[in-house]
C-alpha positions in Angstrom: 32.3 157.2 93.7 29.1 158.9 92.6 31.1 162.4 92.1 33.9 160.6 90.3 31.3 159.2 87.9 29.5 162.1 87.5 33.0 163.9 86.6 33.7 160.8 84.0 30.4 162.0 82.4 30.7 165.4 82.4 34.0 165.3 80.9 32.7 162.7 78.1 29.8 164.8 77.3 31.9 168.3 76.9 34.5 166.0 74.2 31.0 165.1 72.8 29.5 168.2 72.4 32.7 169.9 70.8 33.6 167.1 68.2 29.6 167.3 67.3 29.2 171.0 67.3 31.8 171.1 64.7 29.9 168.8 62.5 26.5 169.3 63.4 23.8 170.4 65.7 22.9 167.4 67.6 24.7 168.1 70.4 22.2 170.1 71.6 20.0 166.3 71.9 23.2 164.4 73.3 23.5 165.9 76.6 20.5 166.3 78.5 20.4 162.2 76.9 23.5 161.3 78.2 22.7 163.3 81.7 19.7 161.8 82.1 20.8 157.9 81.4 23.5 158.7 84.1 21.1 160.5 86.6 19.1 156.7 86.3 21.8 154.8 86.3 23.0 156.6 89.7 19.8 156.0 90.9 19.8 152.2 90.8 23.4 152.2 91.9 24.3 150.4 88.9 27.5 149.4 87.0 27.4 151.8 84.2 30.0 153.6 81.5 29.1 156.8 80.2 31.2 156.5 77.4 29.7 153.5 75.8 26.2 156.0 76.7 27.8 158.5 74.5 29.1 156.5 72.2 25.4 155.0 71.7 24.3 158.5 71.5 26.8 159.6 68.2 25.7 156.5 66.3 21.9 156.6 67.0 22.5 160.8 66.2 24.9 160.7 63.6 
């Protein structure tokens, strides 16, 4: 479970990082973000989506 949702995240953040490396820089902020709410979240064991992470991460970035 932990590997699928660390797979989900990965995968997320790569989409991320093209679609903002074609319009900006930020990118470069967005992952070690987004890895670092998922490393947490794993952590507690919790419930958690990394695509509303990254999504948070485009609007508070963009």
């Amino acid at each position: 479970m932990r590997a699928r949702a660390i797979a989900e995240s990965l995968i997320v953040l790569l989409i991320c990082n093209a679609w903002l490396t074609a319009s900006c820089n930020l990118s470069v902020m967005l992952i070690p973000i987004g890895m670092a709410w998922e490393a947490v979240a794993a952590e507690r064991d919790e419930q958690h989506d990394p695509l509303a992470y990254m999504v948070a991460g485009l609007i508070l970035f963009s």
